[in-house]
N, C-alpha and C positions, 0 to 999 in steps of 0.2 A: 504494500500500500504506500501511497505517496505521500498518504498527510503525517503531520507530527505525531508521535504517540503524547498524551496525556503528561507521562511523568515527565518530560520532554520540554512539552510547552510549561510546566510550573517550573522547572530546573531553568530554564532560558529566561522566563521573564517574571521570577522571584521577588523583582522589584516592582510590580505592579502589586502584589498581593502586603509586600512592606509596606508600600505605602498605604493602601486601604486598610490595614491592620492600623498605621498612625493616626490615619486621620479618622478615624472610627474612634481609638481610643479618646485621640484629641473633641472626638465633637462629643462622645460620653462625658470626659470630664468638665464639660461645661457648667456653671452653675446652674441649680436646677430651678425652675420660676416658681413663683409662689402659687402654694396650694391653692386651690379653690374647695369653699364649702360644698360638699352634696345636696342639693333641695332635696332630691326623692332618694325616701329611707324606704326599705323593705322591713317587713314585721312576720313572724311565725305563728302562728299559736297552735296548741292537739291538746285535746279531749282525749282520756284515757280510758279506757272504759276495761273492765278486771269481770272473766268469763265466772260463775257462779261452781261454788264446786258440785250440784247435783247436776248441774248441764255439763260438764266435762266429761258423764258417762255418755252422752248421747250425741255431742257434737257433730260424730262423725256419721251417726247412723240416720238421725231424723233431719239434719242441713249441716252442711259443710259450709267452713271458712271462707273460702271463697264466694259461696252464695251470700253469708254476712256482709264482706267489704262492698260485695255488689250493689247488695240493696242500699249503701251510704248512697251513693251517688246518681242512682236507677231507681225509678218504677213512682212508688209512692212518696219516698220519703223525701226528695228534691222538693215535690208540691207543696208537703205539707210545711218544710222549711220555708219555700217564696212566699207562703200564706202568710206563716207566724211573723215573719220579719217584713213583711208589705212590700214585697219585691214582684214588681209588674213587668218583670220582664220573664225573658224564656227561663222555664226552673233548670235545664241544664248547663244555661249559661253560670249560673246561685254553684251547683254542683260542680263546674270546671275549676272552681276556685279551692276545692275539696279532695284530697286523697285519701287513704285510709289503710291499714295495713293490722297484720295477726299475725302474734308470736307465738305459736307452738308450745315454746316452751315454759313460757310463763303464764299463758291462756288471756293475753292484754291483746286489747284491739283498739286502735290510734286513730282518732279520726284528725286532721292536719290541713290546716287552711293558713293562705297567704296572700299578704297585699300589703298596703302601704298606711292602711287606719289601722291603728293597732285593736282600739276599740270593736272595730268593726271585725277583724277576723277573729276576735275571741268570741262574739255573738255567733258568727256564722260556725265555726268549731261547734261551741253548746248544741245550740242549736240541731246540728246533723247528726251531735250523739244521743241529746233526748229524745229525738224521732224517731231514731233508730229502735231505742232503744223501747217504746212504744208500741213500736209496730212490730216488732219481734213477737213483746207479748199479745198486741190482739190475732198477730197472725197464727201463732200459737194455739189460743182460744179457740179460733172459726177451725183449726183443722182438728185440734181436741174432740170437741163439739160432732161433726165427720166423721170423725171416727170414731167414736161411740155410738152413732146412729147407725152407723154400716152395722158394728157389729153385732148392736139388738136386733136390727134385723135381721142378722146371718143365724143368730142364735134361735128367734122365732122361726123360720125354714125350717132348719130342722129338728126344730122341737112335735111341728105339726107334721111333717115328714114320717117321723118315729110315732106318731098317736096314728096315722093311716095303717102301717104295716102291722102293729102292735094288734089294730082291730080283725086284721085279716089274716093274722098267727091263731084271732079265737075259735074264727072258722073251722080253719083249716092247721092243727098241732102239728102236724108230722110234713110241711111242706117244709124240704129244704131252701128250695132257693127262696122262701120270706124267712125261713131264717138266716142266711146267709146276709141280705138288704137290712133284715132288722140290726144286727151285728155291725156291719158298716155304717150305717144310719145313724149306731150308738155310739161308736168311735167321734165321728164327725161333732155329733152334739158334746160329749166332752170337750173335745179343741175348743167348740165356741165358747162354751162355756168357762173354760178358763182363760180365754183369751178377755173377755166380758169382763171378767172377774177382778183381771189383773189392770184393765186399761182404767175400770174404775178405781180400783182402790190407787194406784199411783201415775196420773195420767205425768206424760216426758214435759217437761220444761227447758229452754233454754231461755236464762235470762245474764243479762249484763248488769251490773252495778257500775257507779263511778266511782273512781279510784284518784282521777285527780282532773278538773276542769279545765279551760285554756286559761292561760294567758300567755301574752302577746309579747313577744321578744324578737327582739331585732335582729335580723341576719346579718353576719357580718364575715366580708369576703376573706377565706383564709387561702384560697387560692396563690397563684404564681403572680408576686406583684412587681413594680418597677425597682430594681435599686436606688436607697436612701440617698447611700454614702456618694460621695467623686471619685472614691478607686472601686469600687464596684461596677458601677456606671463606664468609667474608665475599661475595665475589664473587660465586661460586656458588649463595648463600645467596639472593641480590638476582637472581640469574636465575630462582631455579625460584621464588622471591617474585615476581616480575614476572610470566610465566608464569600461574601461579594468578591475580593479581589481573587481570590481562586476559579471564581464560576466566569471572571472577565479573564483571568489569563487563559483559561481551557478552549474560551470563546474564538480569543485573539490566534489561539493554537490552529482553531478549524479555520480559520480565516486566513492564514498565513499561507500563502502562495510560494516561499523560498526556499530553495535546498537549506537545510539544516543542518545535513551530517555527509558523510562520505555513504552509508548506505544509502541512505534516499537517492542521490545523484548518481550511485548505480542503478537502482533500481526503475528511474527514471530515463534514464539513458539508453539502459540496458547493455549496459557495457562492465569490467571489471575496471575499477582503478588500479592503474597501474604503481601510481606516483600519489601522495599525499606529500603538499605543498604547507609546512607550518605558516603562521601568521607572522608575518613580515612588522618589524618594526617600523615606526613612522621616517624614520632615515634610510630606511633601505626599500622602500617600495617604488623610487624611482632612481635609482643604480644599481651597479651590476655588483651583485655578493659574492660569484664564481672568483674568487682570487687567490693567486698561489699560495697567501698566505693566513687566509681563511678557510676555516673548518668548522663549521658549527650546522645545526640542524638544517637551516633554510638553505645554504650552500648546496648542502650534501645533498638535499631534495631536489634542487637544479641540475648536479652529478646524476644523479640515478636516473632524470630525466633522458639526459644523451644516450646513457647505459640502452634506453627500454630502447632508444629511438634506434641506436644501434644494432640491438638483435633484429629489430625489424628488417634491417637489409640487411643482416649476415650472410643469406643465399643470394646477393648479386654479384653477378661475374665483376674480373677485377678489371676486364675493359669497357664495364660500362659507363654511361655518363655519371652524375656524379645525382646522388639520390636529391630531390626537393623534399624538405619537409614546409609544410604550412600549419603557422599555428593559428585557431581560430576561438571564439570564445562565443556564447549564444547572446552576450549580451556588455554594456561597456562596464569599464573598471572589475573587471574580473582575473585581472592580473596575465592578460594575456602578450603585450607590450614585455611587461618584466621577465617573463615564462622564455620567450624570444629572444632577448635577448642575455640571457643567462645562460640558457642551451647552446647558443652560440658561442659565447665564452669558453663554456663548457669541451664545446666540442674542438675549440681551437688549441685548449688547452691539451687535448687527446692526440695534438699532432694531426689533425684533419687543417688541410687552408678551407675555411668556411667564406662562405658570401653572406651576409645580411641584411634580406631584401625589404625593404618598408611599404607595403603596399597601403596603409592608414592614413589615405589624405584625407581626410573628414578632422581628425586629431594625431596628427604626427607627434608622436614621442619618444620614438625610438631613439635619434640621434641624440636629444637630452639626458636619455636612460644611459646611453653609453660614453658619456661625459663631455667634458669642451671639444677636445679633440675630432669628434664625429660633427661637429656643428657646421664646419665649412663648407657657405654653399657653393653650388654645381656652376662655373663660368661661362653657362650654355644656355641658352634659349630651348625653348621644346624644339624649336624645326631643327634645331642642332642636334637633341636628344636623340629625334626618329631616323640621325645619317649615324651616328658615332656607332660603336661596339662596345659591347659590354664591358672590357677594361675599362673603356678613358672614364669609365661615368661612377670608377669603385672609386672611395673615398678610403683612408686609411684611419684607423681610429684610435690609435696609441696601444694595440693590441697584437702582438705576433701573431702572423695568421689567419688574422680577420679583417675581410672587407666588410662595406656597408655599402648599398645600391639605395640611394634613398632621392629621389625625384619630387618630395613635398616642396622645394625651395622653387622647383620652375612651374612660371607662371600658366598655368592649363587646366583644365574642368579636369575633374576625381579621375573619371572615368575616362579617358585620354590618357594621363597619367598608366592609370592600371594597365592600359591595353600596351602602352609604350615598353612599360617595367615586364610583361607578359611574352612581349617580342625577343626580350635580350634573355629569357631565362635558357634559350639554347647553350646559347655562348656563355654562359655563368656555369651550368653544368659541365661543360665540357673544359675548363680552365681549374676548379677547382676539385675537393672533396666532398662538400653537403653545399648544398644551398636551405636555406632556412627563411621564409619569407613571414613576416608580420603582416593581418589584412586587418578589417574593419571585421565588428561584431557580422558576425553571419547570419541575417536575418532584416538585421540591420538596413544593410545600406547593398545595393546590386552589386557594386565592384567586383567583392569577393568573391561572387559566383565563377566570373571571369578566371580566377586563378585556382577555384578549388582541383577542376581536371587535368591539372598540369601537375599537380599532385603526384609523390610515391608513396607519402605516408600524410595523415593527418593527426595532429597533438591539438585534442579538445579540452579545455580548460574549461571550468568552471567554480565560481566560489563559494565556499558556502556563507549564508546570510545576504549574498546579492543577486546569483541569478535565481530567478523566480524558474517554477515546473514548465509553463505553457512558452517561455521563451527556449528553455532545454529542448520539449520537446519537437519546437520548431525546428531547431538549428540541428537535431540530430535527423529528421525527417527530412531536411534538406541535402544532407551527406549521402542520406543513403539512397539518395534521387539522383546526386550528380557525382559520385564515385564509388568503387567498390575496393579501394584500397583497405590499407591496416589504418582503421582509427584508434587512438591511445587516449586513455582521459587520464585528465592530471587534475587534480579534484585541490584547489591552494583555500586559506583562510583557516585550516585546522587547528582546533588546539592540541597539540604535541602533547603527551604526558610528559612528567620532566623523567630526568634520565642523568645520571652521574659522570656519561660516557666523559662528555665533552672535557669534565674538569680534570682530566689526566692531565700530567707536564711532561710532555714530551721533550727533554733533551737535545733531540735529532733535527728539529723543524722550529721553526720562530713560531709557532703555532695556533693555531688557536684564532678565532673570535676573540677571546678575554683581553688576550696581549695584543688584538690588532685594534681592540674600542677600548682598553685600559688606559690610568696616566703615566706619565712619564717612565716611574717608577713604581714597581709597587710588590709586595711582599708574598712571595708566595712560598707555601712548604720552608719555610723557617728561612726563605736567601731572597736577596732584592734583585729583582733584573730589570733590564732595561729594558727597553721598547726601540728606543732609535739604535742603540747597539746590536738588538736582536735579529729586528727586519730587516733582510736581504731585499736587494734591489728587486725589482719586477720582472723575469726573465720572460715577461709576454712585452714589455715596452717595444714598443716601434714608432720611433717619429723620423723617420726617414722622408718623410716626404708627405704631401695631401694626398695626390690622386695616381694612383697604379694598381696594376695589376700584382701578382705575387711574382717577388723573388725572388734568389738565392736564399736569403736571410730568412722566407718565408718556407724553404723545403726543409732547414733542418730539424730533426726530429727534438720534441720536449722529452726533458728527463721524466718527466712523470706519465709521458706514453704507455697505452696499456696495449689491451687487445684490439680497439679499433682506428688503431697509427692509419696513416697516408698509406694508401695504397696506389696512389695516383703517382707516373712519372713523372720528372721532374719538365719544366717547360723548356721547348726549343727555341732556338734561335731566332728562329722566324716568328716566335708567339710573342716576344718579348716587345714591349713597350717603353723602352729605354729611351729612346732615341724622340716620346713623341711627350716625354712627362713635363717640359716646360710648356706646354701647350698652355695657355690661357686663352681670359675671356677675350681680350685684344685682338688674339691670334684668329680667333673665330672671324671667318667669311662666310 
């Protein structure tokens, strides 16, 4: 996936969620404004009503609890409450104001009203337990009453039942089946009769007593309230600020369009990185760090550049012309400029004669990258440009080994320019080792198009925290439309973990970063060294001249040549531009 993970975007932008974490605490601890009085009080009141102990044998068998709490608020007892209390409105609006509840275990039943008249919910409580409690007993009564009548009657049946058969057993003695019915007959009259017997002498009662009446107490909120205090507040402030600032940086995560890491930018690309480029210090993002007598991460990230760039043409014959790389980036300040001319460096340092092609007339930099020395401009006009050959237009840049072809100085539209610098890369390949060209963001601006098929290899840079996904993915869909060479990504802006390598003391080598950005003097492993004593001159130095091709001084091999030395002959007699190097601008017809 392309987007940032979660821990990702809080770990990147930590300081969004500090600061909402501050300012949250800060706006908690604010003083806090003056109370305001509450107009509207809430009031409680319950009526308690304590179950009878001769009705606690029957509770459950002649009505149930739940048909008690029922009837508080249902049927009869609502009316006869809106009566007593002269309440002309609907009786179950009187009863909405009324709960009511039974405890098992101690045989209490609560009748509980609320409102804001203290007076008033203690009437309406009373009120809905006297009723209750009322109507319990006449309801009582009217089914008493019922059932006693049922069962004088049931008892008369078969009292006259048993006088029928009794008369028809005088007839007839020895008929079994009237004695069989009169048997039956007598059974039945017993049951009634003791049922009769019993319902009278102790008919069921359920009654209630009161046990304790309302009155009317005030509710008071014991709930989750605001903090008092300023460091409470404070606190509070700093959580739901934390809070907020985490759900905005997660926000800003899903929103965030830019490579972030070296995998996203493979994974975007679809390419492996070859090369991770550390994060360039503010002095060194426009100069060259390849130098003999630096060593440090970002150098050696430059070094390993040429390394990759290298294996890429290890299968080409050694009479071939001399390989093009083009380095391109999807989008500006992506360190593509520096990438270029570093690897050139780099590659000059390897004993390869390099060319240094500038194709970025939209912002030419290169020449600046590669210090004063490369600044001088070209003594030709363009119509001069499109007669000359590829020598007379190299520039020398204080560097053994290394030309510069840079065309921004003459006056002509971009795209002129590109086609002119496009013409002479025959003759650049065929005089040197590597040609190495610097274009314009590729997506960018058309030119580049122009140079990408002249191509051997392509070195795709990208930063992380600048180029955005949909510029990547343009500029990689572009390549693989207009060439099918080896593309190499070099992924620069990384943070490096630290690593102890660099703070060795090398003995052997004036070495190091430390001693090439150190003062004067300075102390290390217990002995003072120097700095101007240490550094050996520059054996890449060459100010022999502004404008040639390579010479003598340019085929001898560097001591620190490795495996990808010159394999290119040395130049003839007839290649040599000796004879044409006072040329100036004067000289031009």
């Amino acid at each position: 996936m392309t987007q940032n993970s979660p821990l990702d975007s809080l770990r990147r932008r930590w300081w969004v969620v500090a600061l909402f974490v501050v300012a949250g605490a800060a706006a908690g601890a604010l003083p806090a404004p003056a109370e305001v009085e509450e107009v509207d009080r809430t009031f409680t009141a319950t009526h308690t009503l304590l179950l009878n102990d001769t009705s606690s044998q029957t509770i459950g068998t002649v009505i149930s609890p739940n048909q008690v709490s029922l009837f508080v608020t249902t049927g009869e007892v609502p009316a006869r409450v809106a009566e007593q209390l002269d309440f002309t409105g609907n009786p179950a609006t009187l009863a909405s104001q009324v709960s009511s509840g039974f405890d098992f275990a101690t045989g209490a039943l609560t009748v509980t009203s609320n409102g804001q008249d203290p007076d008033r919910v203690e009437d309406i409580a009373n009120a809905f337990a006297d009723e209750l409690v009322v109507y319990l007993a006449e309801r009582q009564d009217l089914l008493y009453q019922e059932r006693l009548a049922a069962a004088l009657e049931r008892l008369a049946d078969v009292e006259q039942q048993l006088a029928e058969i009794t008369a028809a057993l005088a007839t007839d003695p020895d008929d079994a089946v009237l004695l069989a019915q009169q048997s039956a007959i007598a059974r039945q009259y017993s049951v009634a009769f003791e049922q009769n017997e019993a319902l009278s002498a102790s008919p069921p009662v359920i009654g209630f007593t009161t046990l304790q009446r309302a009155q009317a107490v005030e509710i008071t909120d014991t709930g989750i309230t605001a903090p008092r205090s300023r460091s409470s507040r404070a606190i509070l402030g700093g959580i739901v600020g934390g809070a907020l600032g985490v759900g905005i940086a997660l926000m800003l995560g899903v929103l965030d369009r830019k490579i972030r890491t070296k995998e996203q930018a493979e994974e975007v690309l679809g390419l492996r990185a070859q090369v991770t480029i550390p994060v360039a210090a503010k002095k060194d993002r426009q100069q060259l760090v390849v130098q003999p007598t630096r060593h440090d991460p970002l150098s050696d990230a430059y070094r390993t550049v040429r390394t990759v760039v290298a294996f890429a043409y290890s299968d080409r014959p050694a009479d071939a012309p001399a390989p093009i790389t083009i380095v391109v980036s999807p989008s500006p300040a992506d360190g593509k400029t520096s990438l270029a001319a570093n690897l050139a460096a780099a590659s000059a340092a390897a004993g390869q004669r390099t060319v240094l092609v500038n194709a970025d007339f939209r912002r030419p930099q290169l020449a600046a990258t590669l210090g004063p020395d490369a600044e001088s401009p070209l003594p030709y006009t363009f119509d001069d440009v499109k007669l000359l050959d590829g020598p007379l237009l190299l520039n020398r840049v204080g560097i053994r080994r290394l030309r510069l072809l840079d065309l921004s100085r003459v006056e002509a539209p971009a795209s002129d320019l590109v086609r002119a610098t496009a013409s002479k890369l025959v003759d650049l390949a065929a005089m040197c080792d590597h040609v190495i060209i610097d274009t314009s963001p590729i997506g960018a601006t058309a030119e580049v198009l122009e140079l990408v098929p002249h191509a051997d290899a392509v070195v795709l840079t990208v930063r992380v925290g600048n180029t955005t996904t949909t510029q990547s993915k343009r500029a990689i869909g572009l390549l693989r439309d207009l060439t099918d060479v080896p593309t190499l990504l070099a992924v620069s802006g990384v943070r490096a973990e630290g690593s102890g390598y660099y703070e060795y003391d090398d003995h052997r080598v004036t070495a190091g970063w430390q001693e090439a950005t150190a003062p004067a003097t300075k102390r290390r492993f217990g002995r003072r060294r120097s700095r101007a004593a240490e550094t050996p001159a520059d054996p890449q130095s060459d100010d022999t001249g502004s404008f040639s091709a390579f010479g003598d001084d340019d085929l001898a091999p560097s001591p620190s040549v490795d495996d990808v030395s010159s394999k290119r002959p040395p130049l003839d007699d007839d290649m040599r531009v000796d004879d044409r190097l006072t040329l100036d601008s004067n000289a031009v017809e």
